[in-house]
BALOBA-1460 file (C-alpha; in Angstrom, 3 decimals):
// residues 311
<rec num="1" residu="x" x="-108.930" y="-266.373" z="-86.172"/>
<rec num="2" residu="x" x="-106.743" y="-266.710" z="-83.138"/>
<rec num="3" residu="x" x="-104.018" y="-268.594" z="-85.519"/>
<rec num="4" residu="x" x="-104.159" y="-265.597" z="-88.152"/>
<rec num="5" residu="x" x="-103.880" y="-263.074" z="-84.865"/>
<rec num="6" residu="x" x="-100.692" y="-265.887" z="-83.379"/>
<rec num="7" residu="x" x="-99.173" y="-265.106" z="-86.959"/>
<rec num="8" residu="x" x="-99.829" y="-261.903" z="-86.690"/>
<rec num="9" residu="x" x="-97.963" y="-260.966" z="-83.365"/>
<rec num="10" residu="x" x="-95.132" y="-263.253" z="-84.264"/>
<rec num="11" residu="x" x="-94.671" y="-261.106" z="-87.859"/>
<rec num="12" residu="x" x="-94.437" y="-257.982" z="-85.498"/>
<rec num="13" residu="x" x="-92.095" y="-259.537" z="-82.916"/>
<rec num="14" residu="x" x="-89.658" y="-260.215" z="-85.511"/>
<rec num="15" residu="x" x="-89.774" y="-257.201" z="-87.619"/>
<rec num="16" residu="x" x="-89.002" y="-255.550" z="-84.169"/>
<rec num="17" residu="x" x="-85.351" y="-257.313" z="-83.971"/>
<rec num="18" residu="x" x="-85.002" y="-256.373" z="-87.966"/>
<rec num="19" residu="x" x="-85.639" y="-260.702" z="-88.626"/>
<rec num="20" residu="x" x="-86.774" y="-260.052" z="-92.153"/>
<rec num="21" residu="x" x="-86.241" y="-263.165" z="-93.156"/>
<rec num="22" residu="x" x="-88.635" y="-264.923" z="-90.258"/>
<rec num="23" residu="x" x="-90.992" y="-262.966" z="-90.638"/>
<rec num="24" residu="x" x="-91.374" y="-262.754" z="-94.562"/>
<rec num="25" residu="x" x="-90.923" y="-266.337" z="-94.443"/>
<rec num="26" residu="x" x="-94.369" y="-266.143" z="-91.969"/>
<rec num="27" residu="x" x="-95.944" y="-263.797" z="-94.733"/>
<rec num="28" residu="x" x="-95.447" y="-266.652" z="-97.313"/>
<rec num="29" residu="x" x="-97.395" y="-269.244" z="-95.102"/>
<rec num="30" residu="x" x="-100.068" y="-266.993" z="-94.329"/>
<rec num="31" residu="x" x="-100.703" y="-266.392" z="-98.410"/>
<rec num="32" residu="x" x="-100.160" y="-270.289" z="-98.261"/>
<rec num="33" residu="x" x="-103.168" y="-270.753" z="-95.793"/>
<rec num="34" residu="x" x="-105.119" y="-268.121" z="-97.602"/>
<rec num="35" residu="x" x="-104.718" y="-265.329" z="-95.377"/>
<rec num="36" residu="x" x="-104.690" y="-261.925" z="-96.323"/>
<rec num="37" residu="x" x="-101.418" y="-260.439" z="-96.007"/>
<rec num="38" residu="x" x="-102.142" y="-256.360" z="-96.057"/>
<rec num="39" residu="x" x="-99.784" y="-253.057" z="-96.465"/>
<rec num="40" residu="x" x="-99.580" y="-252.589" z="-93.446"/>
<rec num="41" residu="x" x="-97.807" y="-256.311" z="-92.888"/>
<rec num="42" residu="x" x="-95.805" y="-255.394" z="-96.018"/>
<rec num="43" residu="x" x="-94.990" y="-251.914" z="-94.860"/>
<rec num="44" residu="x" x="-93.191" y="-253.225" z="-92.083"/>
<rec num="45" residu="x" x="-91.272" y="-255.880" z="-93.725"/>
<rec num="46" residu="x" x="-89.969" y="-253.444" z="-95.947"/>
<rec num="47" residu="x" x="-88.871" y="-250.650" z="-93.001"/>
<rec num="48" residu="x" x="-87.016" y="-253.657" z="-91.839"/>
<rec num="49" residu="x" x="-85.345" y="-254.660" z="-95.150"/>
<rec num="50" residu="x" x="-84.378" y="-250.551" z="-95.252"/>
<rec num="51" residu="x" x="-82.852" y="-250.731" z="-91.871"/>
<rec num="52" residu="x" x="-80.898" y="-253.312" z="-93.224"/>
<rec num="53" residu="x" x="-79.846" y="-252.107" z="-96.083"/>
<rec num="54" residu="x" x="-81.502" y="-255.249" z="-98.064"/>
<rec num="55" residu="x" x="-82.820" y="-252.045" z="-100.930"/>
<rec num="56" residu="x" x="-82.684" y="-254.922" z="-103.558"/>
<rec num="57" residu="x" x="-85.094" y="-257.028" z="-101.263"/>
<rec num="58" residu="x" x="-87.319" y="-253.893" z="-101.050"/>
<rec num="59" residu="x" x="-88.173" y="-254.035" z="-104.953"/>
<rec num="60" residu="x" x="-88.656" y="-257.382" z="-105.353"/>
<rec num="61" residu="x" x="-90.880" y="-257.041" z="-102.150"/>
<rec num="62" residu="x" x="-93.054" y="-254.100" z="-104.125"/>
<rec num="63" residu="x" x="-93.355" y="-256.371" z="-106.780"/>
<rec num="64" residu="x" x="-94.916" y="-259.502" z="-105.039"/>
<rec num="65" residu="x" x="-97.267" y="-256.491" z="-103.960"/>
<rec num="66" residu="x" x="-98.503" y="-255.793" z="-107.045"/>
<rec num="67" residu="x" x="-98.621" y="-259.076" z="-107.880"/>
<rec num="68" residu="x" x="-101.183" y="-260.353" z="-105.281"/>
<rec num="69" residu="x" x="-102.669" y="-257.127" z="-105.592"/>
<rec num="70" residu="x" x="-101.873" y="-255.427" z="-102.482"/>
<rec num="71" residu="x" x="-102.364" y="-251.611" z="-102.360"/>
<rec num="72" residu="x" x="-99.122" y="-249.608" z="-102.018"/>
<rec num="73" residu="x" x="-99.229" y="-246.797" z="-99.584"/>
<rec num="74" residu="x" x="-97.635" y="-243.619" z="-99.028"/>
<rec num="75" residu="x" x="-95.050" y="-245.054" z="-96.562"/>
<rec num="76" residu="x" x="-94.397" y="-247.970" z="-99.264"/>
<rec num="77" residu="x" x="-93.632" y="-245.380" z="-101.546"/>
<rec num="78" residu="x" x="-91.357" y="-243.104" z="-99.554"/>
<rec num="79" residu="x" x="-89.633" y="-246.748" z="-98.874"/>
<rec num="80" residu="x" x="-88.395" y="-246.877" z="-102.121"/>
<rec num="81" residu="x" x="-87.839" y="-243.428" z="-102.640"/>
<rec num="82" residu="x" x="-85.335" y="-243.640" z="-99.851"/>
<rec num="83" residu="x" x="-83.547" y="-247.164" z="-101.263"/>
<rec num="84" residu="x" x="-83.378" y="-245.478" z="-105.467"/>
<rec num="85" residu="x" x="-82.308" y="-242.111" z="-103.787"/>
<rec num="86" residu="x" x="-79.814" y="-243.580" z="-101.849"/>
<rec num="87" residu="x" x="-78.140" y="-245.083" z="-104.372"/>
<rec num="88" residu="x" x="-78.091" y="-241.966" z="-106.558"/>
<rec num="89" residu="x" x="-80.921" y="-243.366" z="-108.962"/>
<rec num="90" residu="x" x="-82.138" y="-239.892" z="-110.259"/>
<rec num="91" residu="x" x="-84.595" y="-241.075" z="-113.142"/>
<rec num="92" residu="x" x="-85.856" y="-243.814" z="-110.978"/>
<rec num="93" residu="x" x="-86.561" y="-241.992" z="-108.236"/>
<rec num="94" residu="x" x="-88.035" y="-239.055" z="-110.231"/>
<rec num="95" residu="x" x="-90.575" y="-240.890" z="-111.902"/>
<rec num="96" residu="x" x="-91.634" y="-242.619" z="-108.663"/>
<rec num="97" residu="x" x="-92.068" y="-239.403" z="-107.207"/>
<rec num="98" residu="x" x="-93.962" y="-237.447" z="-109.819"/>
<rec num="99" residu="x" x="-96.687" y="-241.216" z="-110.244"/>
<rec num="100" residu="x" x="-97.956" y="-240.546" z="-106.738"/>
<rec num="101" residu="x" x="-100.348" y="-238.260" z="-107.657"/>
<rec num="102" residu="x" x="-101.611" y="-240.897" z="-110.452"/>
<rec num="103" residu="x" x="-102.131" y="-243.887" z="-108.324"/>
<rec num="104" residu="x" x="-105.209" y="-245.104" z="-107.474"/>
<rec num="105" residu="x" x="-106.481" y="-243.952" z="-105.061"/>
<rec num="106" residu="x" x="-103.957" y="-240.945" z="-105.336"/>
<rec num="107" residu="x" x="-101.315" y="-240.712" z="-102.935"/>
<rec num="108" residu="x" x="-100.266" y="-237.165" z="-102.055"/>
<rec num="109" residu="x" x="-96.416" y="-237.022" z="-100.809"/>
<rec num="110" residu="x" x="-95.216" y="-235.762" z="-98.052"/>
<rec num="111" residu="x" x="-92.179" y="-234.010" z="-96.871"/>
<rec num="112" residu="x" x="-90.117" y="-237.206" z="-96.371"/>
<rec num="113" residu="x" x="-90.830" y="-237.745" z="-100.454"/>
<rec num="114" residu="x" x="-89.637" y="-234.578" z="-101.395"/>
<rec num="115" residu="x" x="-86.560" y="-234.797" z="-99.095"/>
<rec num="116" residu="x" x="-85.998" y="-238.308" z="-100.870"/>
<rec num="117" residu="x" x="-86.747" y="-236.142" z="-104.269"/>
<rec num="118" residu="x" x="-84.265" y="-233.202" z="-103.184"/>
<rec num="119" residu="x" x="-82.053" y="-236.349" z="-101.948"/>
<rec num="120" residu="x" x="-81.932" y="-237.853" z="-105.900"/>
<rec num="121" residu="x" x="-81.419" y="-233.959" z="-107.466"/>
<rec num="122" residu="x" x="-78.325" y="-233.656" z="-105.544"/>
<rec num="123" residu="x" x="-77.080" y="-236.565" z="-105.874"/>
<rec num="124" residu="x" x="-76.326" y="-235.842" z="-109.380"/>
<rec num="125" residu="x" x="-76.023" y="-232.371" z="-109.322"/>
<rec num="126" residu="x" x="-79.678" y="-231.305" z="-110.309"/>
<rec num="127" residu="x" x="-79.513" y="-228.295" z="-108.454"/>
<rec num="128" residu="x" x="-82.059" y="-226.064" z="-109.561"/>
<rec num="129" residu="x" x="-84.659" y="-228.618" z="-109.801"/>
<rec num="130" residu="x" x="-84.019" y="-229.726" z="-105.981"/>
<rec num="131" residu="x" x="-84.394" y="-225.682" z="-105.465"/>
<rec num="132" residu="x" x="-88.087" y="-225.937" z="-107.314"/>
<rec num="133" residu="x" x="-88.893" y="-229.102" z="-104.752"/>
<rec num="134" residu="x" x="-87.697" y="-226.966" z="-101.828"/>
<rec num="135" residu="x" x="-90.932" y="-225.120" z="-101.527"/>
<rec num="136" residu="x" x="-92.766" y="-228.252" z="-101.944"/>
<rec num="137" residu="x" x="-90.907" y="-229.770" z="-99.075"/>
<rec num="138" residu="x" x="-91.292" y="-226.937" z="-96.832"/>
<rec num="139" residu="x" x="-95.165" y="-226.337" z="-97.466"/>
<rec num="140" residu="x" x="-95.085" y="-229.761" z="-95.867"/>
<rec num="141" residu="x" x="-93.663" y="-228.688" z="-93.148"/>
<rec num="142" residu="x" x="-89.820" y="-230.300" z="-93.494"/>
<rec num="143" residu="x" x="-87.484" y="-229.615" z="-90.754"/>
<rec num="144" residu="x" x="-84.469" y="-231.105" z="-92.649"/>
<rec num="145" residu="x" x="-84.392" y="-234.672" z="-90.856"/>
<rec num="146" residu="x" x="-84.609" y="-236.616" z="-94.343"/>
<rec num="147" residu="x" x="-82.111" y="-234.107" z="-95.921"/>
<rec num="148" residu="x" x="-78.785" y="-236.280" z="-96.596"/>
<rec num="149" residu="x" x="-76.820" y="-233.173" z="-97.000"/>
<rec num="150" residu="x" x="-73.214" y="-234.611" z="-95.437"/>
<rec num="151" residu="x" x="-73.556" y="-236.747" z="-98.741"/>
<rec num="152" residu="x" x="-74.194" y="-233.362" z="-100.710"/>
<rec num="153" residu="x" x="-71.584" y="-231.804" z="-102.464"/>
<rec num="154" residu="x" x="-70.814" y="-228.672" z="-100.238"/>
<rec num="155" residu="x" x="-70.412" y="-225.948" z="-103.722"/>
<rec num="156" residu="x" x="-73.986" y="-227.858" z="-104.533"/>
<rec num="157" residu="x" x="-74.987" y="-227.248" z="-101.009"/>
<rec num="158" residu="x" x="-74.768" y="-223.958" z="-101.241"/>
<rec num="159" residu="x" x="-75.557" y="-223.220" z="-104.620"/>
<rec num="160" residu="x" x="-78.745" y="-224.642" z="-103.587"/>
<rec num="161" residu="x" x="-79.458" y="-221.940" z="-100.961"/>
<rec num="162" residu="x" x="-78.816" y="-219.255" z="-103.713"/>
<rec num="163" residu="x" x="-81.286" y="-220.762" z="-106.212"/>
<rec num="164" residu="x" x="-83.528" y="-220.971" z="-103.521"/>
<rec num="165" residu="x" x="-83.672" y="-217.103" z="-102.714"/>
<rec num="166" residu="x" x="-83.497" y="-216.509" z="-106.177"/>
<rec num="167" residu="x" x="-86.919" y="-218.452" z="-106.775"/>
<rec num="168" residu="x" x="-88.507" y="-216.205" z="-104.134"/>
<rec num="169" residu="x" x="-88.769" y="-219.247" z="-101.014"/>
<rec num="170" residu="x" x="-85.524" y="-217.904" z="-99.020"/>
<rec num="171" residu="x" x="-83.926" y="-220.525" z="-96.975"/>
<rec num="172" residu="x" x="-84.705" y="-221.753" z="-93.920"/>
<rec num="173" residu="x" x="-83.256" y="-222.092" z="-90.528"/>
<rec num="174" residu="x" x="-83.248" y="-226.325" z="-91.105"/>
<rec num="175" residu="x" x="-81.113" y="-226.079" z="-93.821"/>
<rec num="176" residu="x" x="-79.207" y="-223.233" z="-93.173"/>
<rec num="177" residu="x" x="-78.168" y="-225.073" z="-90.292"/>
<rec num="178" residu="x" x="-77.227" y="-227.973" z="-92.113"/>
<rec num="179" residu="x" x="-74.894" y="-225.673" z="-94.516"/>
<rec num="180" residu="x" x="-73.251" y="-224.497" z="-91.101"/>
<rec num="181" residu="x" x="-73.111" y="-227.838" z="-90.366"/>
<rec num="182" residu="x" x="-70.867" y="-228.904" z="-93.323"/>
<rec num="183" residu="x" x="-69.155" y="-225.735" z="-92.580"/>
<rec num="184" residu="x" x="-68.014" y="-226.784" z="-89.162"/>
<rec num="185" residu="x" x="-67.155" y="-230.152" z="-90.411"/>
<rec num="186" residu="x" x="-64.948" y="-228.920" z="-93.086"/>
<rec num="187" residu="x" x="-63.778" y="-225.856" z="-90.612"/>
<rec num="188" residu="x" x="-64.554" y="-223.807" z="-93.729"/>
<rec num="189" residu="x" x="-64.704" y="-220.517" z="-91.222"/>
<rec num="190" residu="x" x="-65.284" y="-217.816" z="-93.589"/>
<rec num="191" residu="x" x="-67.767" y="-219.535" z="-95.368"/>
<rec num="192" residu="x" x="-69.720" y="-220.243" z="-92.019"/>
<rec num="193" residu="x" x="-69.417" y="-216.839" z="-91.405"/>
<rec num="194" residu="x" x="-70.970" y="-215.675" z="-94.823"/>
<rec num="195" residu="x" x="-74.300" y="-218.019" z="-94.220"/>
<rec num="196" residu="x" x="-74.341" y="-216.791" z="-90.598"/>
<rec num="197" residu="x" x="-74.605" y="-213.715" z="-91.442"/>
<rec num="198" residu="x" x="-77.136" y="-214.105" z="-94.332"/>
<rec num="199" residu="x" x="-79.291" y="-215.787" z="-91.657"/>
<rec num="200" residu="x" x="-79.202" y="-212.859" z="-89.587"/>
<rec num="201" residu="x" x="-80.605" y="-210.391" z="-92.538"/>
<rec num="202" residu="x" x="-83.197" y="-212.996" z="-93.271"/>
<rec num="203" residu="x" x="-86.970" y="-211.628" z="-92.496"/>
<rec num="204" residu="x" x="-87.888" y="-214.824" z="-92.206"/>
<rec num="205" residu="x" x="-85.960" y="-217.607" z="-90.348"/>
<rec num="206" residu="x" x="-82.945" y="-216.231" z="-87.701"/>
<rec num="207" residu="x" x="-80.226" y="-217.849" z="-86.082"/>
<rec num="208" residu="x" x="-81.717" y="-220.327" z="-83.251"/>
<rec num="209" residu="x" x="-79.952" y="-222.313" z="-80.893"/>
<rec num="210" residu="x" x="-78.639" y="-224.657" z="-83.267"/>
<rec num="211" residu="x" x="-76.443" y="-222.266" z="-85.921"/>
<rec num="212" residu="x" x="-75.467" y="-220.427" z="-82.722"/>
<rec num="213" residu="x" x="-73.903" y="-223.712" z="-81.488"/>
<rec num="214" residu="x" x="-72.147" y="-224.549" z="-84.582"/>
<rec num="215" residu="x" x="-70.614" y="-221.236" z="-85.074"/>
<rec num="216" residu="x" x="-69.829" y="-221.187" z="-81.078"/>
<rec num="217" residu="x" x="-67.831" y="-224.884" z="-82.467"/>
<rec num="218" residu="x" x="-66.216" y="-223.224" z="-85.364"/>
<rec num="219" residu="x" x="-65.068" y="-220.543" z="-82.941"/>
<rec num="220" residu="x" x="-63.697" y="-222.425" z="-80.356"/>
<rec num="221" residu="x" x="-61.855" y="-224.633" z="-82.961"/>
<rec num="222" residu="x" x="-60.255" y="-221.436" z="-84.510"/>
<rec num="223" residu="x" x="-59.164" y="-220.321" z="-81.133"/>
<rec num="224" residu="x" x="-61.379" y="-217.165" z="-81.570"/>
<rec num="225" residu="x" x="-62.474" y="-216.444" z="-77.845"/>
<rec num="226" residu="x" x="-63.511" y="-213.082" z="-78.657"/>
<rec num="227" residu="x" x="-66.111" y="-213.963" z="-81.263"/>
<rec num="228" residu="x" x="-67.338" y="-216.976" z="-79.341"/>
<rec num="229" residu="x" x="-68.246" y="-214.623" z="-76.743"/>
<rec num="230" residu="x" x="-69.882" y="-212.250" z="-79.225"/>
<rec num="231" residu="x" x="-72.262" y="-215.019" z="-80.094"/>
<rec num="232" residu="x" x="-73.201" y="-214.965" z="-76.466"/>
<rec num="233" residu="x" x="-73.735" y="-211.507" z="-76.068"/>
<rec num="234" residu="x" x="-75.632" y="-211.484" z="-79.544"/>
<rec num="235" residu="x" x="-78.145" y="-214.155" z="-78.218"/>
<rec num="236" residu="x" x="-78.445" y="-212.118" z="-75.159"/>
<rec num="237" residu="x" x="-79.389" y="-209.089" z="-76.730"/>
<rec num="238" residu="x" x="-81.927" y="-211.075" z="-79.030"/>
<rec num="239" residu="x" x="-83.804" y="-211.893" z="-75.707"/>
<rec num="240" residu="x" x="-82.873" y="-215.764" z="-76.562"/>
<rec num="241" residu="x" x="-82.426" y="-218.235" z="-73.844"/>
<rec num="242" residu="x" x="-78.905" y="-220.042" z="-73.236"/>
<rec num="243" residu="x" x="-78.452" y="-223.408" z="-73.233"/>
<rec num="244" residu="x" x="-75.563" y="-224.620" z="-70.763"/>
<rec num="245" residu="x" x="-74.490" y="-226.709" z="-74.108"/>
<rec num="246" residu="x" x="-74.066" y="-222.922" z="-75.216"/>
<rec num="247" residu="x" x="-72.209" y="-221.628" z="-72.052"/>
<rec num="248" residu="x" x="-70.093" y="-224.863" z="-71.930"/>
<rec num="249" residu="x" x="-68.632" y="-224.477" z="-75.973"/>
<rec num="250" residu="x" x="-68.439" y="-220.386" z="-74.891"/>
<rec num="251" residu="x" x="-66.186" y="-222.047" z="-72.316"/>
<rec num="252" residu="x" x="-64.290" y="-224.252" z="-73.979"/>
<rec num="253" residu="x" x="-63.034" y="-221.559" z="-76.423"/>
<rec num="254" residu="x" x="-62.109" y="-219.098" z="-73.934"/>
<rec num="255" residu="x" x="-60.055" y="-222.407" z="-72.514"/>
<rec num="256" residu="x" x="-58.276" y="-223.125" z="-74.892"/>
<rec num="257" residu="x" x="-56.895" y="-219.285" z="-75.337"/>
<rec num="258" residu="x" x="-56.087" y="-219.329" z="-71.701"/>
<rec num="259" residu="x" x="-59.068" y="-217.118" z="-70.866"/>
<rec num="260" residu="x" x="-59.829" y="-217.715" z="-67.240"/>
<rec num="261" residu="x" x="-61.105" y="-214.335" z="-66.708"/>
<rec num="262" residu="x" x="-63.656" y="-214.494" z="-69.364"/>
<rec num="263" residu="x" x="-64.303" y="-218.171" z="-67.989"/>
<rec num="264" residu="x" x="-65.348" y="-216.689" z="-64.454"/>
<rec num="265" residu="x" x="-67.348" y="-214.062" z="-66.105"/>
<rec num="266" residu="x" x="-69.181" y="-216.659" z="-67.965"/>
<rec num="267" residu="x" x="-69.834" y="-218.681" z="-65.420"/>
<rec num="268" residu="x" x="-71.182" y="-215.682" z="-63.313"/>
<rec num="269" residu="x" x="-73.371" y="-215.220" z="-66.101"/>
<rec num="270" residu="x" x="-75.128" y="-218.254" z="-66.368"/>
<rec num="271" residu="x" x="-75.867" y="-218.154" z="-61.727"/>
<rec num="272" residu="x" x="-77.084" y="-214.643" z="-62.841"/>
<rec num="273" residu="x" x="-79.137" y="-216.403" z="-65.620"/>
<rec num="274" residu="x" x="-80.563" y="-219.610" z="-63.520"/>
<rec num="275" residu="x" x="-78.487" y="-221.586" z="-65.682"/>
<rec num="276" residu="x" x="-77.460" y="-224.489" z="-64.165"/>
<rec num="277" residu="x" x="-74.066" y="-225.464" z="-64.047"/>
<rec num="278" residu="x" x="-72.540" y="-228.990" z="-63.554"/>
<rec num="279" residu="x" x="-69.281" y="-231.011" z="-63.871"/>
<rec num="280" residu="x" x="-68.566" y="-230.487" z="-67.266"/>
<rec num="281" residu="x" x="-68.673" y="-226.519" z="-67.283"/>
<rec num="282" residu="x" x="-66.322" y="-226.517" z="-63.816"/>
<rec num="283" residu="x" x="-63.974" y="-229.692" z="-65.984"/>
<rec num="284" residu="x" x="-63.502" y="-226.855" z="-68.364"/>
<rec num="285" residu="x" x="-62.248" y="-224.513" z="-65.988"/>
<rec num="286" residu="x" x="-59.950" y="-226.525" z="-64.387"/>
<rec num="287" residu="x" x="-58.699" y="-227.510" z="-67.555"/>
<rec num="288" residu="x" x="-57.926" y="-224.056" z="-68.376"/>
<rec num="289" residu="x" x="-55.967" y="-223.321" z="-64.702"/>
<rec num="290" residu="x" x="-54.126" y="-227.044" z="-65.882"/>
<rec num="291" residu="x" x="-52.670" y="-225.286" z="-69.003"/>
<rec num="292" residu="x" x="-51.580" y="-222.638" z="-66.866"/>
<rec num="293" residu="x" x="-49.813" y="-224.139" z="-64.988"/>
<rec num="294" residu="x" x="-51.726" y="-223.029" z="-61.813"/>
<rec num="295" residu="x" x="-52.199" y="-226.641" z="-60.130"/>
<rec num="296" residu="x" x="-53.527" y="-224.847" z="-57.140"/>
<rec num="297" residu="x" x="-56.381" y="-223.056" z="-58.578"/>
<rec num="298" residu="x" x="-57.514" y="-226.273" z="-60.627"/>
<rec num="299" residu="x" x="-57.346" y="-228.458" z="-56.869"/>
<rec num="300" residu="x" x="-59.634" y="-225.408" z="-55.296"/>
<rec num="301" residu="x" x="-62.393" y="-225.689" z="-57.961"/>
<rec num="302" residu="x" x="-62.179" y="-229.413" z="-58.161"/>
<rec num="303" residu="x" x="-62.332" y="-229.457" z="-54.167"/>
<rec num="304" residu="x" x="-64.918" y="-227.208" z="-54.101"/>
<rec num="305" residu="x" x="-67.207" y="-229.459" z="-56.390"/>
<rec num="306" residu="x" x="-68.111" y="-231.514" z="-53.754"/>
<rec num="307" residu="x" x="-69.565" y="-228.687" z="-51.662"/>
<rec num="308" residu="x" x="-71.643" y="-227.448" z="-54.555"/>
<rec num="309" residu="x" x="-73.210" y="-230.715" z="-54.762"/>
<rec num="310" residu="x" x="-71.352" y="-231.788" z="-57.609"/>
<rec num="311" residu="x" x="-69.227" y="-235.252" z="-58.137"/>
């Protein structure tokens, strides 16, 4: 017993540093010495053949599975979900998803499967049918963390959204965001601007932190000071609180249009607000006086760091 728990630990310890091969070379002597080798041994080997990137490995490792018999488990499936979805596998992926519920014993998935499912749909266009999974993903509570939408088509993207509201589960926040997101990474302004405001005349999910961020980016970038600080004012209105991530990109586009007024005002703002501000907000501003040309200003507030505890 203490050799099986020995081989054991050591599997573990190596499938911690990602040494797939070590360890699945342990799993073969254990079936050699008769052990039992069971999914949850497996289930880690193959996590560490994904991190990888060894998806081929991961098959042939579901295979000697079924071979010795060994159950496969929800987390085996979403496994291979995520290797035939990341290599645009529609079919394959599809008809692994839809056999969970006829395994034995039945395996219900969860909202990493039906990201991996949305994932495959995407992949080759299959918008309307990643729309219909949508509400399956959501009643599962997704938050959009197994989404791959930088590899989605952006027209797709968005068609998606429309689909969506058209099948009666309007978007939410999650992947709104991650719209904005391809938005801002595109600097596709007025099309940021369009979802924005479709998330504001949503009953459902708002604007949160997050799509205020990215359109406070996509502002800044566009050297459009004034509508930076309308997000700020909107999110004060709203009663929301203000990150000093917010403040600081607030600053950075009023910087970059020379705006040291507005600057001072925000930074008012946030000591009226309890928001705390360090070196990076203060950087900003001395940027700003830099591009100014007013050297003098910029040595005052970097000075003056020092005596508000700052370095």
């Amino acid at each position: 017993m203490k050799t099986l728990l020995g081989l054991d630990r050591l599997i573990r310890h190596n499938f911690l540093l990602d040494r797939w091969e070590r360890a699945y070379g342990i799993i073969q002597d254990m079936h050699k010495m008769g052990h039992p080798v069971g999914s949850g041994t497996y289930n880690l080997l193959l996590g560490s053949l994904k991190r990888c990137g060894m998806h081929k490995k991961v098959f042939e490792v579901i295979e000697e599975m079924e071979r010795r018999g060994v159950r496969k488990t929800l987390s085996t499936i979403n496994i291979a979900l995520h290797c035939l979805s990341s290599h645009r596998k529609y079919a394959e992926t599809m008809k692994m998803f839809h056999e969970c519920g006829e395994m034995e014993p039945k395996v219900e998935p969860n909202d990493s499967s039906y990201a991996y499912a949305i994932n495959a749909c995407m992949g080759v266009g299959k918008v309307t049918e990643a729309a219909q999974l949508l509400k399956g993903y959501w009643a599962r509570g997704g938050e959009g963390k197994d989404l791959d939408v930088d590899s989605w088509k952006k027209e797709d993207t968005w068609s998606l959204l429309d689909h969506a509201e058209r099948l009666g589960h309007p978007p939410k926040a999650n992947l709104m965001n991650l719209a904005l997101k391809q938005c801002r990474d595109e600097f596709l302004v007025e099309k940021a601007e369009e979802l924005y405001g479709r998330m504001r005349a949503c009953k459902g999910d708002g604007p949160d932190e997050f799509s205020h961020n990215i359109m406070l980016s996509i502002y800044s970038k566009a050297r459009r000071w004034e509508d930076a600080l309308g997000i700020i004012n909107e999110m004060e209105k709203a009663g929301r609180e203000i990150s000093g991530r917010s403040y600081s990109i607030a600053l950075t586009a009023c910087s970059v249009c020379g705006r040291v007024e507005e600057m001072l005002e925000l930074l008012e703002k946030m000591e009226r607000g309890s928001v705390e501000r360090d070196v990076r907000h203060y950087t900003i501003l001395i940027g700003a006086y830099g591009r100014l040309g007013k050297w003098e200003e910029a040595l005052r507030i970097f000075y003056g760091l020092e005596d508000k505890g700052l370095k």
